[in-house]
C-alpha positions, 0 to 999 in steps of 0.5 A, a space after each residue: 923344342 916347340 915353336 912358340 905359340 903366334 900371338 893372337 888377336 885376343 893378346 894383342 887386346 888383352 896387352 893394350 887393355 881392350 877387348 877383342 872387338 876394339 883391337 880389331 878395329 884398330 888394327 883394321 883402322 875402321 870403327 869408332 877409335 880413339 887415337 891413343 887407343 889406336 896406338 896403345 894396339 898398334 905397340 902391342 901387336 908390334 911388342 908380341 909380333 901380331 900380325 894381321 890374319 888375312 882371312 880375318 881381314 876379308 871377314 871385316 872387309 866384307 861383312 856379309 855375314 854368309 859362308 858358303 859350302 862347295 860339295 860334290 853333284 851327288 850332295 842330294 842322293 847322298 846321306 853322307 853329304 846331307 849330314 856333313 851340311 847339317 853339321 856346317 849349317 848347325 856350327 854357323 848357326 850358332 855364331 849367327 852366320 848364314 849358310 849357301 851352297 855353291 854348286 861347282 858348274 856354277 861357280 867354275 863360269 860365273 861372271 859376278 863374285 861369290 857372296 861369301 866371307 868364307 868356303 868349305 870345300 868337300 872333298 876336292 875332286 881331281 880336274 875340277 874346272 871349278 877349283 883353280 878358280 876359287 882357289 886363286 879367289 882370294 877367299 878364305 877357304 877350308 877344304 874336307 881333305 887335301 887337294 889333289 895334286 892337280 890342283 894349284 894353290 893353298 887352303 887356308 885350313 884342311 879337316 883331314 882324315 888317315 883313311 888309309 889307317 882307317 881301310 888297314 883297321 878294316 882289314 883287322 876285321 875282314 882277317 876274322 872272315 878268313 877271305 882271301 879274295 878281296 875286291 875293292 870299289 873305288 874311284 881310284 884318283 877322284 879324291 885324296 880320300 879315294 887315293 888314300 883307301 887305294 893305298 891302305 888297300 894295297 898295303 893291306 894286301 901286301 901285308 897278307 900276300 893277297 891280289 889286288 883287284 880295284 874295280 873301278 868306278 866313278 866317284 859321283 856313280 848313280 846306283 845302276 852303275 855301281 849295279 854294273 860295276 858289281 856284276 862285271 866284277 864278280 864276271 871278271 873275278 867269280 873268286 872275289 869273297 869280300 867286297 869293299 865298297 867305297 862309294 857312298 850308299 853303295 854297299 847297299 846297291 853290292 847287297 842287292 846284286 849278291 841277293 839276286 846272284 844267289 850269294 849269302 852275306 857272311 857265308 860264301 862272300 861278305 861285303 864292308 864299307 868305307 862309308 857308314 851309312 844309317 841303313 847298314 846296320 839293319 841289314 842282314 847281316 849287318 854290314 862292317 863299315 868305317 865311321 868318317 863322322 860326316 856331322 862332326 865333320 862339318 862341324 869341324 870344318 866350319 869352326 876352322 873357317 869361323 876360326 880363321 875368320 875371326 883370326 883365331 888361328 892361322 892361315 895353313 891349320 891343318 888338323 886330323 880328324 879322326 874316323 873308326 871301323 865299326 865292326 858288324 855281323 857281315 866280319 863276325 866269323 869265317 866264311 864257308 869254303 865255296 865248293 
């Protein structure tokens, strides 16, 4: 059976025949009112069991106007995170509210409040000093994926993706190469996205009797180090013939290093990623990736936190966002044995 639907701010209005801005006010206790009115939404509310969205509450109480985005130190090389803020700034442009960045050293030491109705967090990263603060904060908070574990406390609303779906539909495709060996780039524990392309990487291993082997790399990592991390891997396991890239941008980085060792894309190894990036498909070949959407992403996660804003939903939405494989010529047929 399905649990009832919560009352909505909306059908308190439309019980005491007012609208929306009206109840809100009189629920608030703020606004120009009139007492019958007041009391006509107060026995509303009560009759359809509303209770006041906290996160509303803070929207009222605040009135700045500004929802603020908290990302990754990598948001100025990355174009993953570029889209995903154009996304936020786009969805709240149209509801007319302001956008600002709070940068994550800054908002673990300050000494004055944070100037924002609301925040998007993305992708939370493990032993953050900046999130327990901010999440004890008291405002309203939206985070792209879920917490890690060693993070204390709650968000208010999480846009989160079955990454792990998303890496065992890429073995689908890198099954057409006929690899044996395949090595995956990642940050292991940063992220619940990293840890949830860990997962579906073993299980996708195990499903095919294959070893694993991660090679691991920071999360925020510059491109000389994903450079590194590319040839100590082949170093350390010369078999290695598909490599799958997790870090942002960084396919483009294992392409270049395969190049200058002498290794041809799609015949002796192969390269995908598990973020599409705008370059991948014009390279030769062009490079299988997992689409996560960034824009459409941001756009998600700011219409939840306006959404919670306005007590439109409850506190603790939790929904799924969807993501693809995009299947590419680097995965369009078998590689030769290597000799």
């Amino acid at each position: 059976m399905q649990e009832p639907r919560r009352a909505r701010l909306i059908d308190v209005a439309r019980r005491a025949g007012v609208g929306k801005t009206t109840a809100s006010d009189a629920l608030s206790g703020g606004g120009r009112v009139s007492q019958a009115t007041r009391e006509a939404v107060l026995e509303a509310a009560a009759d359809l069991g509303y209770s006041v969205n906290t996160a509303a509450r803070h929207l009222r109480g605040g009135a700045i106007g500004t929802i603020g985005i908290v990302l990754p130190e990598l948001v100025s090389r990355s174009s993953y995170y570029m889209a995903f803020t154009f996304g936020i700034v786009t969805s709240a442009a149209a509801h007319d509210i302001d956008v600002t960045i709070v940068s994550p050293s800054v908002s673990s030491g300050r000494s004055r409040p944070i100037r924002a109705d609301g925040l998007i967090i993305g992708d939370p990263l493990s032993g953050d000093a900046a999130l327990p603060a901010l999440m004890s904060s008291g405002i309203p908070i939206v985070t792209q994926e879920h917490l890690p574990d060693d993070i204390a406390g709650t968000p208010d609303g999480v846009i989160w993706s079955s990454h792990e779906a998303a890496m065992l539909r890429l073995f689908d495709e890198i099954d057409v190469t006929r690899a044996r060996h395949p090595a995956l780039l990642v940050a292991p524990d940063a992220t619940d996205w990293s840890r949830q392309l860990v997962s579906g990487y073993r299980q996708g291993c195990a499903a095919r009797d294959l070893e694993p082997v991660i090679a691991p790399i920071s999360f925020e990592a510059p491109w000389h180090a994903v450079r590194e991390a590319t040839e100590k891997l082949l170093q350390t396991h010369p078999d290695t013939d598909v490599i799958i890239c997790g870090p942002d941008s960084s396919a483009i980085e294992v392409v270049a290093v395969l190049g200058r060792l002498g290794r041809t894309i799609g015949e002796d190894i192969t390269v995908v990623s598990c973020v599409d990036h705008p370059s991948l498909p014009f390279l030769t070949p062009s490079i299988t990736s997992i689409d996560l959407r960034p824009r459409d992403s941001g756009v998600a996660c700011a219409e939840l936190l306006i959404d919670l804003l306005d007590g439109r939903v409850a506190s603790g939405t939790d929904v799924e966002f969807p993501v693809d494989v995009v299947a590419r010529d680097s995965t369009a047929r078998p590689l030769r044995v290597r000799s």
